[in-house]
PATORDO-788303 format. One record per residue: residue number from 1; residue in one letter; chain; x, y, z of N, C-alpha, C, CB in turn. Coordinates in nm, 3 decimals, padded with zeros to 5 digits, always signed. Atoms other than C-alpha are relative to their C-alpha. Glycine has a CB too. Example, Ala and Ser with C-alpha at 12.3 -4.5 7.8 and 13.67 -1.06 7.14 Angstrom:
 seq type mol     n_X     n_Y     n_Z    ca_X    ca_Y    ca_Z     c_X     c_Y     c_Z    cb_X    cb_Y    cb_Z
   1    A   A +00.089 -00.119 +00.000 +01.230 -00.450 +00.780 +00.090 +00.120 +00.000 -00.099 +00.003 +00.125
   2    S   A -00.082 -00.119 -00.006 +01.367 -00.106 +00.714 -00.077 +00.109 +00.073 +00.041 +00.046 -00.142
***
This chain:
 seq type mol     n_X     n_Y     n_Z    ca_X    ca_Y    ca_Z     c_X     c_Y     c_Z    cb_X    cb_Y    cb_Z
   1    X   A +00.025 +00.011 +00.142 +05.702 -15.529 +04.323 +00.049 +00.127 -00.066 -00.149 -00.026 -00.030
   2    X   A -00.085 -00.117 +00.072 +05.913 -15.294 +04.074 -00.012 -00.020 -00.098 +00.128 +00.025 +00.013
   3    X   A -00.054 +00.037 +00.194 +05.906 -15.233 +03.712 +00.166 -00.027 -00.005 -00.028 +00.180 -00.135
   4    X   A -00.129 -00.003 +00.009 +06.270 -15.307 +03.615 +00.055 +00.083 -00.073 +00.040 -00.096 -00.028
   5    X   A -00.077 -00.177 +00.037 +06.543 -15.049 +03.591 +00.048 -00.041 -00.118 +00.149 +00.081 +00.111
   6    X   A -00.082 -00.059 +00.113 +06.660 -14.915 +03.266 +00.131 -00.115 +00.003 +00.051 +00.183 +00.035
   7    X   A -00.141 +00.107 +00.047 +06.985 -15.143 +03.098 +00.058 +00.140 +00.077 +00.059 -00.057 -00.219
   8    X   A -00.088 -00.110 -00.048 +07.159 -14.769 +03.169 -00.011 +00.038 +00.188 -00.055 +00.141 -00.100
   9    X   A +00.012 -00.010 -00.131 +07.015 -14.752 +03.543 +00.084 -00.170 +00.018 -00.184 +00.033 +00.057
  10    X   A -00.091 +00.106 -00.018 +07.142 -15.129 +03.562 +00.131 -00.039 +00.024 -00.010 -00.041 -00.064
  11    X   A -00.141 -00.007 -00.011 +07.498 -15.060 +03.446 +00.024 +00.078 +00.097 +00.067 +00.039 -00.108
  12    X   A +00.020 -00.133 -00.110 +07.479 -14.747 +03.669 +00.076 -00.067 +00.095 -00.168 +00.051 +00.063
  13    X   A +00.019 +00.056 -00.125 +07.412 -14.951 +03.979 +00.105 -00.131 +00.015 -00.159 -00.041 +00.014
  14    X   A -00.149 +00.117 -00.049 +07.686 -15.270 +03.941 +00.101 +00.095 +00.000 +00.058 -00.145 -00.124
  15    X   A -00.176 -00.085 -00.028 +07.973 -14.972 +03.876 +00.001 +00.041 +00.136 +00.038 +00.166 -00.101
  16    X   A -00.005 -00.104 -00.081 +07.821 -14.796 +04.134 +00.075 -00.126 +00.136 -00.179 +00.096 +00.021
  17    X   A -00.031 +00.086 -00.114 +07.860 -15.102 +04.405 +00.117 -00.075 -00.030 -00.109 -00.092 +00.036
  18    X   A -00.195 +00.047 +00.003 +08.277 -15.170 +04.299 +00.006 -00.100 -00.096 +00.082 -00.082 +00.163
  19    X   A -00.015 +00.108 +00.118 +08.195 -15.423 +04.000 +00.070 +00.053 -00.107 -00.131 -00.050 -00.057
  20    X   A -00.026 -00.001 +00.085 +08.398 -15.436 +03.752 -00.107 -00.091 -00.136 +00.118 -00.024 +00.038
  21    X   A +00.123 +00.032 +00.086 +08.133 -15.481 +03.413 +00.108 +00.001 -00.141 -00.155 +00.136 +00.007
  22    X   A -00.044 +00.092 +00.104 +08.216 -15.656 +03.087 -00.103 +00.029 -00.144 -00.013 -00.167 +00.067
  23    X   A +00.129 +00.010 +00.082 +07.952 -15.548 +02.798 +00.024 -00.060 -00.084 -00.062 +00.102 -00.050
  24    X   A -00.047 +00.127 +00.116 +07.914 -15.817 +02.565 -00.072 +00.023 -00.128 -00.045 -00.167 +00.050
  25    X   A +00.082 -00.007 +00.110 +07.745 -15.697 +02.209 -00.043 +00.067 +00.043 -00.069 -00.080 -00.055
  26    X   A +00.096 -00.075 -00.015 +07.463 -15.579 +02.221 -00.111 -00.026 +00.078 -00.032 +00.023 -00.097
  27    X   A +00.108 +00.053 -00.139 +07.360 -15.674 +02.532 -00.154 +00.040 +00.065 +00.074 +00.033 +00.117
  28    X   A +00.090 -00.124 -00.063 +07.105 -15.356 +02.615 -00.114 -00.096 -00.092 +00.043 +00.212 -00.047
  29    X   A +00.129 +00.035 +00.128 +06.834 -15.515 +02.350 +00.022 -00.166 -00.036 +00.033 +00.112 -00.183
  30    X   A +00.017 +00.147 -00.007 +06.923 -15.868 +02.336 -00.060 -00.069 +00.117 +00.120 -00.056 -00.015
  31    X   A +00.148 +00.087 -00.070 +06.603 -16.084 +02.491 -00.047 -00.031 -00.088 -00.115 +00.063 +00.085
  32    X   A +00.139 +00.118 +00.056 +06.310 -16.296 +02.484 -00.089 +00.101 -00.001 -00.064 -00.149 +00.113
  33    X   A +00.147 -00.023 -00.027 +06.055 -16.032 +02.517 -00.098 -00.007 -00.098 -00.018 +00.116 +00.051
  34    X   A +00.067 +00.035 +00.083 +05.908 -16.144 +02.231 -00.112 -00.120 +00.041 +00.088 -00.026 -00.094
  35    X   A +00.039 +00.089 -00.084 +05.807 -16.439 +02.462 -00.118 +00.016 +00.116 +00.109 -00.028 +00.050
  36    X   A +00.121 -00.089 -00.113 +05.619 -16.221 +02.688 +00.065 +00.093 +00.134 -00.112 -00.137 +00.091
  37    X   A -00.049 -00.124 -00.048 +05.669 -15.943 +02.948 +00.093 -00.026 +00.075 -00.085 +00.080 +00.062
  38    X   A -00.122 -00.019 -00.107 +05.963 -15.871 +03.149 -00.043 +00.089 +00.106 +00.135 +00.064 -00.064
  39    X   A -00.008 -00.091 -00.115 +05.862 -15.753 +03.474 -00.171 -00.049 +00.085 +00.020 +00.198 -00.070
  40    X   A -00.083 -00.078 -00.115 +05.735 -15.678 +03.756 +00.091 -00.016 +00.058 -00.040 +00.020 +00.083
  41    X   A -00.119 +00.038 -00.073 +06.070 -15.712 +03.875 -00.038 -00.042 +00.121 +00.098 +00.101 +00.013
  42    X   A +00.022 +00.032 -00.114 +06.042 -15.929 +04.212 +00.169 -00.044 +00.098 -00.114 -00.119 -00.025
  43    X   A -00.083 +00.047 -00.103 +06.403 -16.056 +04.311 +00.148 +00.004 -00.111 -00.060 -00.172 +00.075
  44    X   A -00.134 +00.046 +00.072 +06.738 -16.173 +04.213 +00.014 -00.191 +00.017 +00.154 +00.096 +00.094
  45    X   A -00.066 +00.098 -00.003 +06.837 -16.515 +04.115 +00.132 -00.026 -00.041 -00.057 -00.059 -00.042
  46    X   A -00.139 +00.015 +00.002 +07.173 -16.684 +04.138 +00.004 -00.154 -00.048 +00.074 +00.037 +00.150
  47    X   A +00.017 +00.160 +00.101 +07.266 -17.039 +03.921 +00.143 -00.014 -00.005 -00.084 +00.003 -00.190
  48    X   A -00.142 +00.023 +00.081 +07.582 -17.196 +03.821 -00.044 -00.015 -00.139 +00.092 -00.140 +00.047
  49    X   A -00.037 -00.008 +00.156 +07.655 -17.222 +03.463 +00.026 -00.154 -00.038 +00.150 +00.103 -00.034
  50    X   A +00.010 +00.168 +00.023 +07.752 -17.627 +03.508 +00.101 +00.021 -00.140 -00.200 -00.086 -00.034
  51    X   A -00.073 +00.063 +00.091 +08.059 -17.512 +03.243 +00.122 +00.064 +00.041 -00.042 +00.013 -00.145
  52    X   A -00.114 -00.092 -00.087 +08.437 -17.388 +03.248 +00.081 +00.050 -00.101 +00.102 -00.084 +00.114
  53    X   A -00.055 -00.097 +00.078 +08.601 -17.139 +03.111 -00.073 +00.098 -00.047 +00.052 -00.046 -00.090
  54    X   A +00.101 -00.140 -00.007 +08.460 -16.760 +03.122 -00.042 -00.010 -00.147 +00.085 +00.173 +00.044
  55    X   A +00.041 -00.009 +00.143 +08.490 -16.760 +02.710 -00.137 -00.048 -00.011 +00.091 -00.079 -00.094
  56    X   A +00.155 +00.096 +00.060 +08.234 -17.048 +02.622 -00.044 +00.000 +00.098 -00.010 -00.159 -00.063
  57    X   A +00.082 -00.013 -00.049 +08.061 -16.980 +02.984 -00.062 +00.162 -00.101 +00.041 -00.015 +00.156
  58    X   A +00.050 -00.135 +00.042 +08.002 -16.610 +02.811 -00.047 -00.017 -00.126 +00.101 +00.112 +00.003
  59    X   A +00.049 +00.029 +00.125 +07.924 -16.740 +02.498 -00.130 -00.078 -00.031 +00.095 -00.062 -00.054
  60    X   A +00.124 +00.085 -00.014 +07.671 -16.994 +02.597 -00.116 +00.067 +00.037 +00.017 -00.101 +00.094
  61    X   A +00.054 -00.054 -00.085 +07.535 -16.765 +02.819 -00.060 +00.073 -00.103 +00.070 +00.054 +00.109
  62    X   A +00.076 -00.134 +00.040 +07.444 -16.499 +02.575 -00.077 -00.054 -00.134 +00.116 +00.147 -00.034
  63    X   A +00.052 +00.065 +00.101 +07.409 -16.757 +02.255 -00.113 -00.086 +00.065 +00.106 -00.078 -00.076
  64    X   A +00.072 +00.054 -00.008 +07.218 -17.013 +02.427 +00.076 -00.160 -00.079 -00.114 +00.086 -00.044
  65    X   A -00.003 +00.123 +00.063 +07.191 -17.405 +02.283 -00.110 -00.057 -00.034 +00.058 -00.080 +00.063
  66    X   A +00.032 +00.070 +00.036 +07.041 -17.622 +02.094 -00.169 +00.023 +00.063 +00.094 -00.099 +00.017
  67    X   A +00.138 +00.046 -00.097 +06.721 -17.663 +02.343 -00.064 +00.136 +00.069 +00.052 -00.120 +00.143
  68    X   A +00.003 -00.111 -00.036 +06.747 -17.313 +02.482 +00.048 +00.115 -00.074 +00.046 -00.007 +00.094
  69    X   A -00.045 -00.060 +00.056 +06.792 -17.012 +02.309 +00.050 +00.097 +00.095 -00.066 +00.023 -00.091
  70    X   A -00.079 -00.102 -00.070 +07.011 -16.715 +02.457 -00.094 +00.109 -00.009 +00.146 +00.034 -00.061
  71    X   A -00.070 -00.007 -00.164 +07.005 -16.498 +02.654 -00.034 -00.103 +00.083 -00.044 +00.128 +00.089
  72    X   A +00.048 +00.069 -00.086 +07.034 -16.733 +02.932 -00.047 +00.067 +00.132 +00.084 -00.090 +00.017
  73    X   A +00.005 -00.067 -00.119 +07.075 -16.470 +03.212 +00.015 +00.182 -00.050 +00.135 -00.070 +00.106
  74    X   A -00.021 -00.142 +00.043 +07.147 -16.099 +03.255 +00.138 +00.024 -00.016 -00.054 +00.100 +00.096
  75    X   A -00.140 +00.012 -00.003 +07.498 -16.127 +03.336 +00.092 -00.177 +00.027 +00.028 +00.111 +00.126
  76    X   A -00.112 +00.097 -00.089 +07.801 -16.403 +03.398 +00.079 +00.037 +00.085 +00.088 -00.062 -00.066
  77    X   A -00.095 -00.037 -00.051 +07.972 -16.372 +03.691 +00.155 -00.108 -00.013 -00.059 +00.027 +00.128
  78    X   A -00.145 +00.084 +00.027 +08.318 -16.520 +03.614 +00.078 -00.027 +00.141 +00.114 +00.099 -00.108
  79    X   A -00.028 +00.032 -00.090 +08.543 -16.683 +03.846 +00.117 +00.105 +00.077 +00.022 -00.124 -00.029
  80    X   A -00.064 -00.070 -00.079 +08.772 -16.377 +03.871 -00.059 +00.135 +00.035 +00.117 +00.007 -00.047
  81    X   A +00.099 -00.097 -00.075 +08.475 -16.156 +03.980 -00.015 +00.112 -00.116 +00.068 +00.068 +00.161
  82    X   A +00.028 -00.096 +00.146 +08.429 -15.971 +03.631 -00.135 -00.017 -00.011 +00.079 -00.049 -00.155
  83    X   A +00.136 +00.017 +00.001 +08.028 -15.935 +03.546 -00.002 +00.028 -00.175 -00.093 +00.113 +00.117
  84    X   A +00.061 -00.069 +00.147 +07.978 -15.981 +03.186 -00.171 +00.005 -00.053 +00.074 -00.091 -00.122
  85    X   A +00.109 -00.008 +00.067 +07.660 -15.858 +03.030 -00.050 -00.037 -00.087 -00.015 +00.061 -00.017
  86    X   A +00.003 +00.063 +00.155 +07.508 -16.091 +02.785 -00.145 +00.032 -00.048 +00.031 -00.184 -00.009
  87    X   A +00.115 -00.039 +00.051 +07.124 -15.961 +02.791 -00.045 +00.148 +00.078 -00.102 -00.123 +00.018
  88    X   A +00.063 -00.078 -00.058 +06.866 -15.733 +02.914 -00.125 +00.005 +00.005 +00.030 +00.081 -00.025
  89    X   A +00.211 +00.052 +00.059 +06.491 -15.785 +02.935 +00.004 -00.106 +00.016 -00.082 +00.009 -00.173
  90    X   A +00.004 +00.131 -00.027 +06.388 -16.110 +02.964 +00.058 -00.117 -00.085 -00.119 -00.018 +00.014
  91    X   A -00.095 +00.070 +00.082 +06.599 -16.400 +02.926 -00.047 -00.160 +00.053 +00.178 +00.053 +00.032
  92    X   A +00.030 +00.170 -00.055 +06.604 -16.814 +02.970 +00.031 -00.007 +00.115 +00.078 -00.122 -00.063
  93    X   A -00.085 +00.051 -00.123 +06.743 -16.819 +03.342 -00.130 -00.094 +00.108 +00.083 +00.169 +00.097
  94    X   A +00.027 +00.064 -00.114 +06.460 -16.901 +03.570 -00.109 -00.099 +00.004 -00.021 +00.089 +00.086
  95    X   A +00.114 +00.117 +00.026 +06.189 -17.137 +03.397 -00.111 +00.065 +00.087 +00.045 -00.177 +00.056
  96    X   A +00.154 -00.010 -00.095 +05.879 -17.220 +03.574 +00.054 -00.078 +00.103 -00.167 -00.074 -00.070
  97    X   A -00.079 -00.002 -00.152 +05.914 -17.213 +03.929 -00.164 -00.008 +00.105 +00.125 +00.197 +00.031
  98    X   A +00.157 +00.010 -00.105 +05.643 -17.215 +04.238 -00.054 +00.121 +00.052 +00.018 -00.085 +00.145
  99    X   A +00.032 -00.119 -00.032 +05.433 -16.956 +04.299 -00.016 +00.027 +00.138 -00.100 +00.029 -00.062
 100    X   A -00.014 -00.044 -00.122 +05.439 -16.992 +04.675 +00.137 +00.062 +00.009 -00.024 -00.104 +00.094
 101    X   A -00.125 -00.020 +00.024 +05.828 -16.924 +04.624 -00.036 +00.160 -00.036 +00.073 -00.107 -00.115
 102    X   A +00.036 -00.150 +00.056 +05.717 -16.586 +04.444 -00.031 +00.091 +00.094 -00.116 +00.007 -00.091
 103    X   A +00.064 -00.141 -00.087 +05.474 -16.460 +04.702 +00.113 +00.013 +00.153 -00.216 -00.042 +00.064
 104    X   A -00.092 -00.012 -00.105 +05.725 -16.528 +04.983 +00.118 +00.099 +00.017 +00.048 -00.109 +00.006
 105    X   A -00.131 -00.087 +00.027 +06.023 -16.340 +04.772 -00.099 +00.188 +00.020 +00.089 -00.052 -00.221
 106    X   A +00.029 -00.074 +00.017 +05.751 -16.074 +04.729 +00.010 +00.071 +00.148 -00.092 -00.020 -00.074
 107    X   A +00.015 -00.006 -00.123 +05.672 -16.058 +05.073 +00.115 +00.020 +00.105 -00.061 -00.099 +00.019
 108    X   A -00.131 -00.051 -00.049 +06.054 -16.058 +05.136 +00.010 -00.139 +00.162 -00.019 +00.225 +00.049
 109    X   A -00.064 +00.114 -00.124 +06.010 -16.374 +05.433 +00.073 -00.058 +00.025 -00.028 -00.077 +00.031
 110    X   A -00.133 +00.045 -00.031 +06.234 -16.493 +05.621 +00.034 -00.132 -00.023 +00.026 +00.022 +00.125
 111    X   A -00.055 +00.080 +00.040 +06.235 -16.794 +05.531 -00.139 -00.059 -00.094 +00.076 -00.077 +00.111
 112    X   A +00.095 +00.014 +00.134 +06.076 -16.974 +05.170 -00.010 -00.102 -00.024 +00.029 +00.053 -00.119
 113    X   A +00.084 +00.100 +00.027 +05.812 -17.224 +05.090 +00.133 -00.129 -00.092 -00.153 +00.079 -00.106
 114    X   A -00.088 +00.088 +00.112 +05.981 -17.571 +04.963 -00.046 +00.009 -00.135 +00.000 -00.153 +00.028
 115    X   A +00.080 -00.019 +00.129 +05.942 -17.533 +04.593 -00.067 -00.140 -00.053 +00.102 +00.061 -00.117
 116    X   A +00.074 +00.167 +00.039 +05.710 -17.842 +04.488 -00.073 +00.028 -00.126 -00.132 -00.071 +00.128
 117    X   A +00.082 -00.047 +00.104 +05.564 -17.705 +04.188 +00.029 +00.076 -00.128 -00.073 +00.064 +00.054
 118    X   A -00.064 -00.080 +00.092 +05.661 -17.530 +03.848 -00.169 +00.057 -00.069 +00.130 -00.102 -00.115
 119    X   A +00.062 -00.021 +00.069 +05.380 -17.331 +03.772 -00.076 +00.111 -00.025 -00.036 -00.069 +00.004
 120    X   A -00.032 -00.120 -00.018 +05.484 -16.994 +03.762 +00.097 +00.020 -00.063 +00.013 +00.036 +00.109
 121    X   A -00.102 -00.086 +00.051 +05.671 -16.777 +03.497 +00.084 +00.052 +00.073 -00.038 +00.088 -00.058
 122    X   A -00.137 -00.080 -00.063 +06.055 -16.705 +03.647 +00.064 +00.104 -00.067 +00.113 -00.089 +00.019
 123    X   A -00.125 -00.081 +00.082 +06.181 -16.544 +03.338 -00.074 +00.134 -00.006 +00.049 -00.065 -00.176
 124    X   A +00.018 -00.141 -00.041 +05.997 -16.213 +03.406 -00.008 +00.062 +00.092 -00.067 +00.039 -00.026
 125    X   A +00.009 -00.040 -00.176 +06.002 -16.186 +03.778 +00.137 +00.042 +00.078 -00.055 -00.142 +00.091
 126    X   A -00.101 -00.005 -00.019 +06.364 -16.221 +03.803 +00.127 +00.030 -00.093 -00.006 -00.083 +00.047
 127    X   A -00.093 -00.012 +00.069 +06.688 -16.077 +03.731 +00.162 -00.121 +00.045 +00.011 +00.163 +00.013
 128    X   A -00.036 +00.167 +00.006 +06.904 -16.404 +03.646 +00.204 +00.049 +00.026 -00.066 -00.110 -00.227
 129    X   A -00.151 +00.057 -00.063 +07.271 -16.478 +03.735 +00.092 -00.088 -00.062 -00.016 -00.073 +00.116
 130    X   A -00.075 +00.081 +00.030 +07.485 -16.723 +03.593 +00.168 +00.011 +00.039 -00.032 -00.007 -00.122
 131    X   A -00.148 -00.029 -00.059 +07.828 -16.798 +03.804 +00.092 -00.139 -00.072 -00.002 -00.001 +00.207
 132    X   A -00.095 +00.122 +00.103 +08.126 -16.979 +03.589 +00.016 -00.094 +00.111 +00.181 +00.053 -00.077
 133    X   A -00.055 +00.076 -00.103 +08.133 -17.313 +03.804 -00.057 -00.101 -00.097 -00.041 +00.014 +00.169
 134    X   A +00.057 +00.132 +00.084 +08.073 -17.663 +03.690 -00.079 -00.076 +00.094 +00.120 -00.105 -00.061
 135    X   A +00.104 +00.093 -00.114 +07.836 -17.757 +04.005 -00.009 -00.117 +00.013 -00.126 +00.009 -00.009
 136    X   A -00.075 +00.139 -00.063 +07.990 -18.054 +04.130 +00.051 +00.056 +00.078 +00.099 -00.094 -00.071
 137    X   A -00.032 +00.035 -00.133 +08.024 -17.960 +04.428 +00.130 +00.020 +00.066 -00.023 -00.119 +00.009
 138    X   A -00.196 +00.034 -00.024 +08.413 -17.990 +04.406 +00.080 +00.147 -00.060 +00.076 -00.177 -00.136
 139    X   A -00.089 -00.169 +00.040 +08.514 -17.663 +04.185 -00.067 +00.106 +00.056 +00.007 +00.052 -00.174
 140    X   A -00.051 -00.118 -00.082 +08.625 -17.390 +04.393 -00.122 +00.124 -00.043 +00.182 +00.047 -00.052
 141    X   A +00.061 -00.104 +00.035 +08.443 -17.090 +04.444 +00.075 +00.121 +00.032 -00.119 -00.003 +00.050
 142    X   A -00.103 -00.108 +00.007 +08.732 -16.812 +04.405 -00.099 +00.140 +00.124 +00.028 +00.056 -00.216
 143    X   A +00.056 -00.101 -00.026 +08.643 -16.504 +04.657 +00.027 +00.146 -00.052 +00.005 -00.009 +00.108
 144    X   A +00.029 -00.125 +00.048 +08.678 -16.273 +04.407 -00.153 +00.001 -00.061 +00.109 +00.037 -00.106
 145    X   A +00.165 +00.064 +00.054 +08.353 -16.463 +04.251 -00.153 +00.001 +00.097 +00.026 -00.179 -00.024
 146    X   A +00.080 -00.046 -00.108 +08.212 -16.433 +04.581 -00.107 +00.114 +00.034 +00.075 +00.017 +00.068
 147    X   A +00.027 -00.154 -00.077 +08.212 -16.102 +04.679 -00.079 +00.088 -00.159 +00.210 +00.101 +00.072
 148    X   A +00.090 -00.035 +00.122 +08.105 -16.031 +04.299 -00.173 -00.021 +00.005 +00.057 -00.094 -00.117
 149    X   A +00.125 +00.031 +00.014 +07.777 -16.224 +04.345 -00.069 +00.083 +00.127 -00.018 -00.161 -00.002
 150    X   A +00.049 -00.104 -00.108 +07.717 -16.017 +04.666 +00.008 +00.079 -00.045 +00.044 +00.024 +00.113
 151    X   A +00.023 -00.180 +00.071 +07.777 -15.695 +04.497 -00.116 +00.030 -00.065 +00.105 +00.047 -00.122
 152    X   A +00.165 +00.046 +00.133 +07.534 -15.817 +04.180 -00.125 +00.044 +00.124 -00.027 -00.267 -00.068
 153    X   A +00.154 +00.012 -00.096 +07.252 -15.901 +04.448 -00.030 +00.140 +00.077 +00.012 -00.134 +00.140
 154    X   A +00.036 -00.106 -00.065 +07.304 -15.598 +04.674 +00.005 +00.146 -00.075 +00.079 -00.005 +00.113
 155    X   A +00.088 -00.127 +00.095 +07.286 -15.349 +04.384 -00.076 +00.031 -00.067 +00.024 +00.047 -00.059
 156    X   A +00.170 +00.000 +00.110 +06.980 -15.444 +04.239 -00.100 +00.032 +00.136 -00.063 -00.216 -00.104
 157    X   A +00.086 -00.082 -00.116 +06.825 -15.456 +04.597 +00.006 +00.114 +00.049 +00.002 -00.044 +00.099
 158    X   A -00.013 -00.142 -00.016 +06.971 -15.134 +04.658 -00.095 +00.061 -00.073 +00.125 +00.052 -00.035
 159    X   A +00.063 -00.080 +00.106 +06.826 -14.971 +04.353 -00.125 -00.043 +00.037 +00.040 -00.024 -00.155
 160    X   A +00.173 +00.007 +00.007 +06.471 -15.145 +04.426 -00.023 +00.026 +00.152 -00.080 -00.170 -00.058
 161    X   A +00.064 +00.012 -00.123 +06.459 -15.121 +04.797 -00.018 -00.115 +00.049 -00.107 +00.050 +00.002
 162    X   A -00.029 +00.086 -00.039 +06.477 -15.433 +04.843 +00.056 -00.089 +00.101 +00.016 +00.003 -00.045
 163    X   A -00.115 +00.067 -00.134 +06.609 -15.658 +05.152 +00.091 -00.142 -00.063 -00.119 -00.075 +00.170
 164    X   A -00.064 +00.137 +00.038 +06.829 -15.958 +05.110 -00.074 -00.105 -00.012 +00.090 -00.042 +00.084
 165    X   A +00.096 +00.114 +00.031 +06.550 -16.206 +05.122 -00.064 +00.082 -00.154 -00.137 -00.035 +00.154
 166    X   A +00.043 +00.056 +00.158 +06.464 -16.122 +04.753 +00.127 -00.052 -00.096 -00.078 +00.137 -00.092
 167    X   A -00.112 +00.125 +00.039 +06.812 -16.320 +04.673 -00.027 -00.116 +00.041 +00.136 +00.012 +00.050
 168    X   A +00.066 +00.173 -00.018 +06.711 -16.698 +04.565 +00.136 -00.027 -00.078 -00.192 -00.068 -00.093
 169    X   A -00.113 +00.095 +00.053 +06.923 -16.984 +04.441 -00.142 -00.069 -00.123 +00.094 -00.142 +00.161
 170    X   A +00.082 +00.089 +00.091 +06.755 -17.155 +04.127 -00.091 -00.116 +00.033 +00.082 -00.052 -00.079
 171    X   A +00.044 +00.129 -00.081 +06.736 -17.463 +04.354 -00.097 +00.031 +00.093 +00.112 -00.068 +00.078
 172    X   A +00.123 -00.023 -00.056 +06.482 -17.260 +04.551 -00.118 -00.014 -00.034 -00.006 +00.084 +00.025
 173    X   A +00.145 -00.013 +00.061 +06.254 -17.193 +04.311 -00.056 -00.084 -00.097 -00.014 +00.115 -00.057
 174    X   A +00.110 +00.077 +00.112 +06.186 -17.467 +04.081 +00.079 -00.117 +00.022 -00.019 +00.058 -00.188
 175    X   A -00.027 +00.130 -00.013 +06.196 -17.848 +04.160 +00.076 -00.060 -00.068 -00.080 -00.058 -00.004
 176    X   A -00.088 +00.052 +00.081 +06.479 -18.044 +04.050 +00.100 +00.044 -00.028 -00.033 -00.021 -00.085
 177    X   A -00.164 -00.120 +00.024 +06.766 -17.748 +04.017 +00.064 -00.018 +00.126 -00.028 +00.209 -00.021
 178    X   A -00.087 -00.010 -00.106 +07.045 -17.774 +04.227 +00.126 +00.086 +00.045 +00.031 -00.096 -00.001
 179    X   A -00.092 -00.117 -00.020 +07.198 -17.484 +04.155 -00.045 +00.107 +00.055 +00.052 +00.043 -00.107
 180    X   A -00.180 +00.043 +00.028 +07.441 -17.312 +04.250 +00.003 -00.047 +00.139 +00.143 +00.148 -00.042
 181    X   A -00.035 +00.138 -00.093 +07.582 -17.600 +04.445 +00.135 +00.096 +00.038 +00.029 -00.196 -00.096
 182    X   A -00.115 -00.043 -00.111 +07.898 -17.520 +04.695 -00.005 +00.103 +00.034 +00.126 -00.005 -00.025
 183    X   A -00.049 -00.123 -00.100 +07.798 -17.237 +04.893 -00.134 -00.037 +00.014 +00.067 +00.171 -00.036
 184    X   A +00.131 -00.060 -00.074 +07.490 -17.139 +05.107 -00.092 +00.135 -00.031 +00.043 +00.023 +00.130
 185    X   A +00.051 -00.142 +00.012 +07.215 -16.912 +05.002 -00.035 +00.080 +00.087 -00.088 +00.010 -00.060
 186    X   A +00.039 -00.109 -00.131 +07.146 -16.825 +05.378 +00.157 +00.066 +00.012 -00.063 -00.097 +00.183
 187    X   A -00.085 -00.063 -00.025 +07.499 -16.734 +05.386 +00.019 +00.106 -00.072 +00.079 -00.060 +00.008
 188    X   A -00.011 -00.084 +00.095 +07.490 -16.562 +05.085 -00.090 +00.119 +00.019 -00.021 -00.066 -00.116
 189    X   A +00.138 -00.075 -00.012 +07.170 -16.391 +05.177 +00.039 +00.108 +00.116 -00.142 -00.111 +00.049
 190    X   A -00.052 -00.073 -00.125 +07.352 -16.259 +05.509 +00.097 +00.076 -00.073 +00.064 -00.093 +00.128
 191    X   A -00.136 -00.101 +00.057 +07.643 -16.108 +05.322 -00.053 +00.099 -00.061 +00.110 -00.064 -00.109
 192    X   A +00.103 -00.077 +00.098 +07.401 -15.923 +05.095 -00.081 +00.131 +00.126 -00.145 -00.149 -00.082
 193    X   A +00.117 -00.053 -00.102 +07.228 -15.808 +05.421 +00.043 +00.140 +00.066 -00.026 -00.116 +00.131
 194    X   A -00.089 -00.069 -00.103 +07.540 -15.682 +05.605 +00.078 +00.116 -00.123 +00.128 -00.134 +00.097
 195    X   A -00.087 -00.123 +00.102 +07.662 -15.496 +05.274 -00.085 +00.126 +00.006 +00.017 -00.046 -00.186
 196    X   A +00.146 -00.141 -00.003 +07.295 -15.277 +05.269 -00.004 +00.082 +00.131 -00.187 -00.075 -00.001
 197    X   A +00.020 -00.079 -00.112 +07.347 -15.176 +05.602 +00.009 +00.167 -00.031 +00.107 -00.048 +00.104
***
């Protein structure tokens, strides 16, 4: 359990781990925390975006729609491994999710409760993700987009101490999400593992 780092410790920590970063507005101060608190920081989540093209994924992402207001996440990772910044503080990414899912990420186990339940605040526990894909399964996941979402994950766990089991997939933590679809979060979770060494 961590308070969450500074927007300036944040940027810090993706330059520091080879990301190229994207600041979008006024990213540092754009949130929900009007909504309620941001934090204790517990993990990282990872999502597709379900749209295409970095523009209107970066636009959605930081505006929001109709049903959701923006921020959706903290960053977009784009498909040619760029990280743009569209918030900071708490944003729409991770709903209500299961609180066995929580104590497991807290706990860092090796492996996590099926989520059967939404009934647990995500959007202050986690720092959110959004990767440009249209989750079907079928569009490509570029490995520059890859190795981006491994960087993301292993420089936030860096900075908190963290192990690779506090990287989830959306579809972990709250019933009915199936994102992000075409890759593996145990694989993903291993790459993350072998970068902290």
């Amino acid at each position: 359990m961590s308070s969450p780092m500074s927007a300036s410790a944040f940027l810090a920590a993706l330059k520091k781990e080879g990301l190229t970063v994207v600041e979008v507005g006024d990213w540092r101060s754009h949130n929900r925390n009007h909504k309620g608190p941001w934090g204790p920081a517990n993990g990282v989540m990872i999502h597709h975006s379900a749209t295409k093209g970095t523009d209107a994924t970066v636009k959605m992402c930081r505006d929001g729609h109709p049903d959701l207001p923006g921020p959706l996440c903290h960053g977009v990772i784009a498909k040619d491994g760029r990280v743009h910044l569209v918030g900071y503080g708490r944003t729409n990414h991770a709903g209500m999710g299961d609180d066995d899912v929580l104590r497991a990420v807290v706990a860092e186990k090796k492996r996590l409760p099926h989520d059967n339940e939404a009934n647990t605040d995500g959007n202050r526990h986690f720092y959110g993700f959004e990767c440009e894909n249209l989750g079907d399964g079928e569009d490509p996941w570029p490995d520059a987009q890859l190795d981006a979402i491994e960087k993301v994950s292993a420089a936030i766990c860096r900075h908190h101490g963290w192990t690779a089991r506090s990287v989830i997939g959306h579809r972990e933590w709250q019933p009915g999400k199936v994102d992000p679809k075409g890759f593996s979060m145990g694989d993903l979770r291993d790459r993350v593992h072998d970068r902290l060494k």
